[in-house]
TORPA-4810 file (N, C-alpha, C, O; in nm, 3 decimals):
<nodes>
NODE_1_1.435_-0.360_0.974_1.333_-0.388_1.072_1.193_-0.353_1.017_1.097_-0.414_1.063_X
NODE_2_1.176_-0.253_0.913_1.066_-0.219_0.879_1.011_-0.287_0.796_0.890_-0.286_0.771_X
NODE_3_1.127_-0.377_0.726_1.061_-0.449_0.618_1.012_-0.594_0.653_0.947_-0.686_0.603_X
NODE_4_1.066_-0.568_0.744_1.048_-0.752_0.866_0.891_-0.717_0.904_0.813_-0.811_0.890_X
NODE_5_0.830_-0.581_0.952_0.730_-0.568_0.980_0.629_-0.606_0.927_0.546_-0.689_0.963_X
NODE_6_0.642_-0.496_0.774_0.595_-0.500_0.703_0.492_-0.624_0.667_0.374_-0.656_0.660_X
NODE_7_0.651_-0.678_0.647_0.587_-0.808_0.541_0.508_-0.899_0.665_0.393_-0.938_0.643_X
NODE_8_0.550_-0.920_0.750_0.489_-1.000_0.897_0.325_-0.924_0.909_0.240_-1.001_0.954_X
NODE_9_0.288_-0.815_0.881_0.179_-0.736_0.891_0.082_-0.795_0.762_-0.017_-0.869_0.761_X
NODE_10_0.141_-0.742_0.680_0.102_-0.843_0.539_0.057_-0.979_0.532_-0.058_-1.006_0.498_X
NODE_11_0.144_-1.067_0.563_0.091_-1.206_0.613_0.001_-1.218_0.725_-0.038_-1.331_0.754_X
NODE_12_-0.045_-1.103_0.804_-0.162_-1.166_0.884_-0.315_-1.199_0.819_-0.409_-1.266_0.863_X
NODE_13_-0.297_-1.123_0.694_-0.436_-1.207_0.643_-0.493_-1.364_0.641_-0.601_-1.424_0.646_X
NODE_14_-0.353_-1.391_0.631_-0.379_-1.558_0.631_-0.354_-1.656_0.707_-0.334_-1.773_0.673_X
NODE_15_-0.358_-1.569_0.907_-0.390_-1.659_0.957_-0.481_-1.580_1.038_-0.520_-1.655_1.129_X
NODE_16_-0.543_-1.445_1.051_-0.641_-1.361_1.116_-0.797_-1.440_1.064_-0.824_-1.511_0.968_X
NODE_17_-0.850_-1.404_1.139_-1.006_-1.507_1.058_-1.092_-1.394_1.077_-1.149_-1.354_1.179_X
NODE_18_-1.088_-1.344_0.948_-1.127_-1.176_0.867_-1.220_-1.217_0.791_-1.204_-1.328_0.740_X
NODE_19_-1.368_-1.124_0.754_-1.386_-1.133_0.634_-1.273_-1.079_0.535_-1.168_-1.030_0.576_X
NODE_20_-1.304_-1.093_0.400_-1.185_-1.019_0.326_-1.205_-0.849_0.323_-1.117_-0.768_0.295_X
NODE_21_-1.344_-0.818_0.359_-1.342_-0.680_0.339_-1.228_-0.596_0.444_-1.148_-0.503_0.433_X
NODE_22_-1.268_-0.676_0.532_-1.217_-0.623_0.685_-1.107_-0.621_0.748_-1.070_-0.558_0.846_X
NODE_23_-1.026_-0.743_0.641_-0.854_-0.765_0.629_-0.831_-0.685_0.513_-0.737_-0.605_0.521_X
NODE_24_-0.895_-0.689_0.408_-0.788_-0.573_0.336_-0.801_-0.399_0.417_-0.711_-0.316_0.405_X
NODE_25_-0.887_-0.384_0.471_-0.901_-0.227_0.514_-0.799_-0.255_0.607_-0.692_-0.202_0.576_X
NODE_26_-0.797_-0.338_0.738_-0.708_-0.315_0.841_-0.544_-0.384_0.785_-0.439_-0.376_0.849_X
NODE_27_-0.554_-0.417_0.718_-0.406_-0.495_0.655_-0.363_-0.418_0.582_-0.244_-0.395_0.603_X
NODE_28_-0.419_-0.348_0.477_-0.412_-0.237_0.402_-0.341_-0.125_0.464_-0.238_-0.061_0.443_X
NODE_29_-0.428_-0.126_0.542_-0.392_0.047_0.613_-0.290_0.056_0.693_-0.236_0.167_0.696_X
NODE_30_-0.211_-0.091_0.811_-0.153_-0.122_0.780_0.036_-0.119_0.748_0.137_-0.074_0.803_X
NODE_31_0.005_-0.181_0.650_0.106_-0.191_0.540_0.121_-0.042_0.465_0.233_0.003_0.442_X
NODE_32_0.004_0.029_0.430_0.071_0.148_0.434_0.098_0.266_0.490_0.139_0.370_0.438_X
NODE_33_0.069_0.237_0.616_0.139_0.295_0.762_0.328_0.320_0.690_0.406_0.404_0.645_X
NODE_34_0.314_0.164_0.729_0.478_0.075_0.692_0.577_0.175_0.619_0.682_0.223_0.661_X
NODE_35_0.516_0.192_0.505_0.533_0.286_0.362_0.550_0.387_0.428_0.656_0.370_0.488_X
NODE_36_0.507_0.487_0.453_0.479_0.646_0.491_0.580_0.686_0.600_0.646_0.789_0.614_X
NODE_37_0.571_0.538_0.694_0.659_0.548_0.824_0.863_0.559_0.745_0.961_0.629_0.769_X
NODE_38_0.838_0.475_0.675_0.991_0.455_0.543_1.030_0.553_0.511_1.149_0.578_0.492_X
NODE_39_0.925_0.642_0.497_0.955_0.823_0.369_0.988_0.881_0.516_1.094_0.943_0.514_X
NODE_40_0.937_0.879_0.622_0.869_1.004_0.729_1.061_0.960_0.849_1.107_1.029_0.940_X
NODE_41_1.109_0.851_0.801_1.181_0.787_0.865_1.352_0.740_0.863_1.450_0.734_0.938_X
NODE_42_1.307_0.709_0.704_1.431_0.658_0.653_1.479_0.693_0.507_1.584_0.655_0.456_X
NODE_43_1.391_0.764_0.455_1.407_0.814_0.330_1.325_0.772_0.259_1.237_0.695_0.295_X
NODE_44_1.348_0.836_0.095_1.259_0.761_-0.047_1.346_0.629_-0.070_1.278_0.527_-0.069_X
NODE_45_1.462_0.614_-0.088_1.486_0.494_-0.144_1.463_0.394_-0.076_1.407_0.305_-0.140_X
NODE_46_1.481_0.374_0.016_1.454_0.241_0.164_1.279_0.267_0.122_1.225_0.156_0.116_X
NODE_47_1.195_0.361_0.097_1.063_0.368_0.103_1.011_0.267_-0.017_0.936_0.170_-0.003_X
NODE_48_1.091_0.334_-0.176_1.017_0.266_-0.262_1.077_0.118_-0.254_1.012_0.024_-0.300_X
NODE_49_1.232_0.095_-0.180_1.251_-0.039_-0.157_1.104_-0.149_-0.129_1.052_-0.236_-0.199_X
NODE_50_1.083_-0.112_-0.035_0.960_-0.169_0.072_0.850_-0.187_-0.029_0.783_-0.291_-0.034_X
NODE_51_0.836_-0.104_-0.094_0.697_-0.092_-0.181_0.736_-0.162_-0.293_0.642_-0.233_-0.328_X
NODE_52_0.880_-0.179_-0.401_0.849_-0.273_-0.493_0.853_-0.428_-0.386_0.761_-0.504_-0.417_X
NODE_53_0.948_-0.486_-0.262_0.930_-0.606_-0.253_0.791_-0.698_-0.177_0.764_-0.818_-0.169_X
NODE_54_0.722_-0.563_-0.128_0.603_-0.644_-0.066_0.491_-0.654_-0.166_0.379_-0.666_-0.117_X
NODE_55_0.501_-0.649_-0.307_0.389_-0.720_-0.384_0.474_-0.837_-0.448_0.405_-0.908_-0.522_X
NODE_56_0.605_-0.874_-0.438_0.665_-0.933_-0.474_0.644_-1.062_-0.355_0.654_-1.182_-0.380_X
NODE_57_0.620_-1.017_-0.251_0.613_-1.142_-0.114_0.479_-1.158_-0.128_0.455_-1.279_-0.118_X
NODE_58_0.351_-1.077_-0.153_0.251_-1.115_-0.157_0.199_-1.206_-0.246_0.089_-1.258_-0.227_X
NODE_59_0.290_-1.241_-0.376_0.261_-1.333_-0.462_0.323_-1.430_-0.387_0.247_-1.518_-0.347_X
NODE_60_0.450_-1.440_-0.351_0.448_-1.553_-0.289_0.370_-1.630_-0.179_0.363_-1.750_-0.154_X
NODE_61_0.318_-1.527_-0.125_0.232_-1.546_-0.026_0.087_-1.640_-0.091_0.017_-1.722_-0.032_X
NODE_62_0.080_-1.600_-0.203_-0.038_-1.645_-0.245_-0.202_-1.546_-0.288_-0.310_-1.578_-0.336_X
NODE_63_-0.127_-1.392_-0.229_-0.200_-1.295_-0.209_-0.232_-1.252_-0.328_-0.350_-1.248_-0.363_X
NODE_64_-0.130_-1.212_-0.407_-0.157_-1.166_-0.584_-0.167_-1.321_-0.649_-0.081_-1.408_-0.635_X
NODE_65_-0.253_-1.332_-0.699_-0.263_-1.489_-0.743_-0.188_-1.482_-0.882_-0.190_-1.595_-0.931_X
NODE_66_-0.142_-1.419_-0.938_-0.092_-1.429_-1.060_0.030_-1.350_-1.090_0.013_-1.232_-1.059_X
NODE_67_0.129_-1.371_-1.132_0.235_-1.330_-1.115_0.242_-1.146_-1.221_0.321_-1.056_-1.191_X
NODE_68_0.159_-1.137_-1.318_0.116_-1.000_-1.401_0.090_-0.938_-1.302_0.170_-0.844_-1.306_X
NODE_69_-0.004_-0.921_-1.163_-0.048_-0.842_-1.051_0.046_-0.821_-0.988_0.000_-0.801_-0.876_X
NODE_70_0.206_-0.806_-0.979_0.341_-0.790_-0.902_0.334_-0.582_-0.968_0.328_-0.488_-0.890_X
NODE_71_0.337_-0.572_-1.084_0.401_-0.514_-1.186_0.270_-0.365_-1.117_0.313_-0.270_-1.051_X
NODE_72_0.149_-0.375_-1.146_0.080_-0.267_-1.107_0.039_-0.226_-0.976_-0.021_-0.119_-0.962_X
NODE_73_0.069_-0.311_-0.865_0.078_-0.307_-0.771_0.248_-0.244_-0.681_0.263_-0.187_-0.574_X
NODE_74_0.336_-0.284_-0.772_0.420_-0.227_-0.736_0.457_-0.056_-0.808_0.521_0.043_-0.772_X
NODE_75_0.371_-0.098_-0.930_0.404_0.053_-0.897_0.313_0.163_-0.834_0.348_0.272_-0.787_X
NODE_76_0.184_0.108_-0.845_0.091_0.219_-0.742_0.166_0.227_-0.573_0.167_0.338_-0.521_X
NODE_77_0.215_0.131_-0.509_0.324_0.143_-0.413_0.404_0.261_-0.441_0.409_0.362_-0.372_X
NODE_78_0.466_0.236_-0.551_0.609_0.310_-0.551_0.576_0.452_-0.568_0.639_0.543_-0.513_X
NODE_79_0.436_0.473_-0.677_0.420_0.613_-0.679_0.371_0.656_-0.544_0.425_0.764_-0.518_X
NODE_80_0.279_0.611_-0.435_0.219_0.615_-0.360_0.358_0.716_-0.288_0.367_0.836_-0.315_X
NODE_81_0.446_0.655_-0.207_0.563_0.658_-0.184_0.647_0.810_-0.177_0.680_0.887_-0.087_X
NODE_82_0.660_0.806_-0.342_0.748_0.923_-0.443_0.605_1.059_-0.390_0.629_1.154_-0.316_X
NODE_83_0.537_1.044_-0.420_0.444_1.131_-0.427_0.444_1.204_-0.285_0.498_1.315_-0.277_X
NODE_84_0.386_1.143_-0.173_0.404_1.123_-0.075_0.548_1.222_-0.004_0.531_1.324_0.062_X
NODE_85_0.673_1.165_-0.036_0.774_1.203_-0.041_0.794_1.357_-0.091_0.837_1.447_-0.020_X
NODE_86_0.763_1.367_-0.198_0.773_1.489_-0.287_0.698_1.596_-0.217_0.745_1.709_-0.234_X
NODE_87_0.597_1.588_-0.146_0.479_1.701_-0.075_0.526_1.678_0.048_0.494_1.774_0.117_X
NODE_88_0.589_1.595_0.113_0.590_1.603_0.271_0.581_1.691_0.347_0.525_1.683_0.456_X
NODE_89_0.639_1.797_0.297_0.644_1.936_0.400_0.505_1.990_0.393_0.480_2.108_0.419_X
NODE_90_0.394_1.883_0.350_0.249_1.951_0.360_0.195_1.824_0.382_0.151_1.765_0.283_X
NODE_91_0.188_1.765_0.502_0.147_1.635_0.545_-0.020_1.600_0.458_-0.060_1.510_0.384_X
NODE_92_-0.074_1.710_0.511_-0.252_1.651_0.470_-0.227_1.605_0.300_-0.235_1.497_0.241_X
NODE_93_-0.190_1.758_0.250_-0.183_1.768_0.106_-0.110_1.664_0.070_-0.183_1.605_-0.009_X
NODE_94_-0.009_1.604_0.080_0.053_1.477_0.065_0.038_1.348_0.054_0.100_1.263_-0.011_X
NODE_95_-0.091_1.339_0.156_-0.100_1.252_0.203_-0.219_1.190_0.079_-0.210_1.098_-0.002_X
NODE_96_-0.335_1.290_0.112_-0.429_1.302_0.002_-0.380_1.246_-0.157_-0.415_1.143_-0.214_X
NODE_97_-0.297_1.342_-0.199_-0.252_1.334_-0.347_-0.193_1.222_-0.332_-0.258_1.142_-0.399_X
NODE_98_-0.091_1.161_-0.273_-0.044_1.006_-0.304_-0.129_0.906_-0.272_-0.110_0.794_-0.320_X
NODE_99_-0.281_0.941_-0.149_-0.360_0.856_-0.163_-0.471_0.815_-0.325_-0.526_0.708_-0.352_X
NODE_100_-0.472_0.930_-0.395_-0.539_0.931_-0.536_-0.468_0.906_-0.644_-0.523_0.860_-0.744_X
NODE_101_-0.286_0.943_-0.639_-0.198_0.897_-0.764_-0.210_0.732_-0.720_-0.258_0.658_-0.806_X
NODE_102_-0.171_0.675_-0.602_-0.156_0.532_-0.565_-0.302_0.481_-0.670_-0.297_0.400_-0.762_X
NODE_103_-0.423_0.555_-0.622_-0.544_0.440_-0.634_-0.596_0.475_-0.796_-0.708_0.440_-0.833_X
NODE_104_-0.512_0.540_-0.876_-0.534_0.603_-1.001_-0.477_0.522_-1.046_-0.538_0.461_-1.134_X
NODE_105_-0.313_0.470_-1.009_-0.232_0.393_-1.064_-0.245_0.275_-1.068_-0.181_0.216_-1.155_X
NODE_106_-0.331_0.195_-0.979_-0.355_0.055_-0.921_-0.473_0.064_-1.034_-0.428_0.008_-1.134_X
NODE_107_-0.627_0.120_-1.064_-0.753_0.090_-1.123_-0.677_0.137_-1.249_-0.730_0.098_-1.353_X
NODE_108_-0.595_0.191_-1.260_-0.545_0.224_-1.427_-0.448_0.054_-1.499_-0.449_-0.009_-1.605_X
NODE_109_-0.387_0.044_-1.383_-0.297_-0.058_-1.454_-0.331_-0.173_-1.428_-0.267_-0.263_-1.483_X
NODE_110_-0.463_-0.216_-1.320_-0.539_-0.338_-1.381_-0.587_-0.363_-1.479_-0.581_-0.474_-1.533_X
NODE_111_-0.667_-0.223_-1.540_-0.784_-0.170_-1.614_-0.728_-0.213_-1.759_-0.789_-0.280_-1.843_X
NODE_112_-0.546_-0.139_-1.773_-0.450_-0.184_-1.875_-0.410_-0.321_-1.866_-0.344_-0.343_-1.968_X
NODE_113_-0.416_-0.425_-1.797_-0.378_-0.572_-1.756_-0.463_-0.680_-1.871_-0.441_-0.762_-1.961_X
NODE_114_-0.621_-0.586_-1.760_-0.707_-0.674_-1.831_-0.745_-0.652_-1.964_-0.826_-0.728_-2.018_X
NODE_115_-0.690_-0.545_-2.028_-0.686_-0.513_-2.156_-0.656_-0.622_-2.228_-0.731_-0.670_-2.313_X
NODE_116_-0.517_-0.677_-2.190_-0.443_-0.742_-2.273_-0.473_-0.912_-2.206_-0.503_-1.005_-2.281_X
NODE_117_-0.465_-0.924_-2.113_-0.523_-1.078_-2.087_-0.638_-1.089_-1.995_-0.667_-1.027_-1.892_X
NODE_118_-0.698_-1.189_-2.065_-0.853_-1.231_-2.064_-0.871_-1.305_-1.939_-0.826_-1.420_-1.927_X
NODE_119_-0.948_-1.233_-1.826_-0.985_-1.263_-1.657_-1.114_-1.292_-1.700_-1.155_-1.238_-1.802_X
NODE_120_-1.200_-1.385_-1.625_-1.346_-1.393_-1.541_-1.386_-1.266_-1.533_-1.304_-1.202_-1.467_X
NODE_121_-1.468_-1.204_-1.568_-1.554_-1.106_-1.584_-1.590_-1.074_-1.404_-1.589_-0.963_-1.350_X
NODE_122_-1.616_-1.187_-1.349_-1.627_-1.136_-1.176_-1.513_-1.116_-1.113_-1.511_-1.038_-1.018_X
NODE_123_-1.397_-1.183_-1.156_-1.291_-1.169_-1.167_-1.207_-1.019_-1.158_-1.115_-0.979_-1.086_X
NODE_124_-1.276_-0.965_-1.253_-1.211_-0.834_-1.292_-1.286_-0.734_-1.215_-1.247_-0.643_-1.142_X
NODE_125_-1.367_-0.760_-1.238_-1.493_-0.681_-1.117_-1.473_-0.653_-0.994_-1.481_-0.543_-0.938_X
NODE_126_-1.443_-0.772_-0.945_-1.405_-0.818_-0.754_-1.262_-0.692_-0.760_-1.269_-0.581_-0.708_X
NODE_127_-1.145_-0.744_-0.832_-1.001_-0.673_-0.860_-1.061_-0.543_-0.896_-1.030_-0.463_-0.808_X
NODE_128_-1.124_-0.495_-0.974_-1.116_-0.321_-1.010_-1.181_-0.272_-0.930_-1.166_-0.150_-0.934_X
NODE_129_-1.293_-0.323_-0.809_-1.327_-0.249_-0.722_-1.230_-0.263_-0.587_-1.271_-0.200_-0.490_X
NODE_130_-1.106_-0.335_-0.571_-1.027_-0.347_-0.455_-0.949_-0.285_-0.479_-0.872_-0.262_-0.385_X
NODE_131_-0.917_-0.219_-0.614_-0.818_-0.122_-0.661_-0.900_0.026_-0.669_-0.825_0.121_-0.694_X
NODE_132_-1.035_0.058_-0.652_-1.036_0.187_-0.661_-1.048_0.217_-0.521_-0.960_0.193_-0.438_X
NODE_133_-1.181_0.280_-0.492_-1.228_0.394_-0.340_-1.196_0.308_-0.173_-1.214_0.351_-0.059_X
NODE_134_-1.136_0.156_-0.228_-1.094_0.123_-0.088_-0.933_0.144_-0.043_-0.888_0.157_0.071_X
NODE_135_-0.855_0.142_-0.180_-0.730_0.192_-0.185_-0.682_0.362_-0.118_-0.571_0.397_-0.077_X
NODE_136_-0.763_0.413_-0.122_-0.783_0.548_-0.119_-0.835_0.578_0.074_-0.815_0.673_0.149_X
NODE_137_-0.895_0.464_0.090_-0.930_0.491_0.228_-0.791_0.472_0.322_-0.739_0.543_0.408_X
NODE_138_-0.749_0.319_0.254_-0.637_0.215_0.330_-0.504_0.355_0.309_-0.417_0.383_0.391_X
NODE_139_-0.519_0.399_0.220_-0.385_0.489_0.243_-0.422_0.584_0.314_-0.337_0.616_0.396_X
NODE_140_-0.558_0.671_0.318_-0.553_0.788_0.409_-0.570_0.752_0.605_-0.552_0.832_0.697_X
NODE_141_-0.609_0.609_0.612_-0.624_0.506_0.740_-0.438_0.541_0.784_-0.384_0.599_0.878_X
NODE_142_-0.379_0.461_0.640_-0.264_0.422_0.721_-0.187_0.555_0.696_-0.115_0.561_0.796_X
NODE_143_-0.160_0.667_0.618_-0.131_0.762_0.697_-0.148_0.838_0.819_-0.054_0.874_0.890_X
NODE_144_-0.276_0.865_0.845_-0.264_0.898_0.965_-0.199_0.826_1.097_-0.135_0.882_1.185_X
NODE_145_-0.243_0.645_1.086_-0.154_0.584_1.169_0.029_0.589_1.139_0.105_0.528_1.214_X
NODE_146_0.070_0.655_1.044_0.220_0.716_1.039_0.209_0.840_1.104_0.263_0.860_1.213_X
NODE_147_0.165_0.897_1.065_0.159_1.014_1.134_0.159_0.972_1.294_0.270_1.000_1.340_X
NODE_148_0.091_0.926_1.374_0.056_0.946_1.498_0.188_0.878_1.550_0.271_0.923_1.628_X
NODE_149_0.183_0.734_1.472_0.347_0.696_1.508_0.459_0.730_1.535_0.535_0.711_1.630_X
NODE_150_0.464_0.811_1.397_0.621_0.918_1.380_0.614_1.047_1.520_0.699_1.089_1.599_X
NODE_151_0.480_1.074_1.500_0.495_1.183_1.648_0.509_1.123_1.737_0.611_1.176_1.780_X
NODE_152_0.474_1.012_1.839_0.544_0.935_1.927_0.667_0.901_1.956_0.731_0.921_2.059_X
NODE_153_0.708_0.822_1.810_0.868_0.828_1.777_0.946_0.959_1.813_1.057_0.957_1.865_X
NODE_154_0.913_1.014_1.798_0.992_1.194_1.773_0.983_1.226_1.952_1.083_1.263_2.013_X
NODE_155_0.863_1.208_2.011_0.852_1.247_2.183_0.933_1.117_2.224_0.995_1.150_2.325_X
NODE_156_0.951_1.037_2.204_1.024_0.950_2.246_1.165_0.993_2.254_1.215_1.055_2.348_X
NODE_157_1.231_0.947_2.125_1.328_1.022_2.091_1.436_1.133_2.154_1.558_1.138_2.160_X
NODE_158_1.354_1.197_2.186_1.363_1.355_2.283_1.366_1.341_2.398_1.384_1.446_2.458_X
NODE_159_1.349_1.191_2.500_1.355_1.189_2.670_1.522_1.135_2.653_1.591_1.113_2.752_X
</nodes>
């Protein structure tokens, strides 16, 4: 069910009539709600599940335009995730550090991409700034919306 979400959350960029700044922050944040809700919910493995196949749907989607952008995107996901996972019993602290390994891992392994094949110079520009300080927001956005979730879930739960 989460991954049905997910990906359904994901695809609203492309029929919401967003600027792009304003769909990746709220789509972003989001989708990694989605993520956090996976660890906080169902475990790490169902978590990093979610996180390698939704850059895998986003190419299909049309979202990663190039099939090389699957590979660093899934793994800033996956560490996002693991990290995340690994600190839980210290929500803020957790939350924080997998929001900076995620957006370390995403501006590192474009940064390594475009090393090796040759992008549009605005190109790379537009991409290495959607991979640094907005990555970092969209995860500390959509943690807290896990957070508030999972505590609902949990009072729920309990009637």
């Amino acid at each position: 069910m989460l991954l049905a979400t997910t990906l359904i959350l994901q695809g609203l960029r492309l029929i919401l009539p967003m600027p792009p700044q304003a769909s990746m922050i709220l789509i972003g944040s989001l989708v990694n709600a989605c993520f956090l809700l996976a660890v906080l919910l169902i475990g790490l493995k169902p978590a990093v599940l979610l996180a390698l196949v939704t850059p895998v749907a986003a190419y299909f989607q049309g979202m990663l335009p190039f099939l090389p952008f699957v590979g660093p995107v899934a793994l800033g996901n996956s560490l996002f995730v693991i990290v995340f996972y690994m600190q839980r019993r210290h929500a803020v602290r957790a939350l924080v550090t997998a929001a900076l390994a995620k957006t370390a891992s995403l501006y590192g392994g474009f940064c390594f991409l475009f090393s090796l094949v040759a992008f549009p110079e605005k190109i790379t520009h537009m991409i290495l700034f959607i991979m640094s300080w907005p990555q970092i927001v969209t995860a500390v956005l959509g943690g807290i919306l896990a957070f508030v979730i999972a505590k609902r879930l949990a009072v729920i739960s309990q009637r």
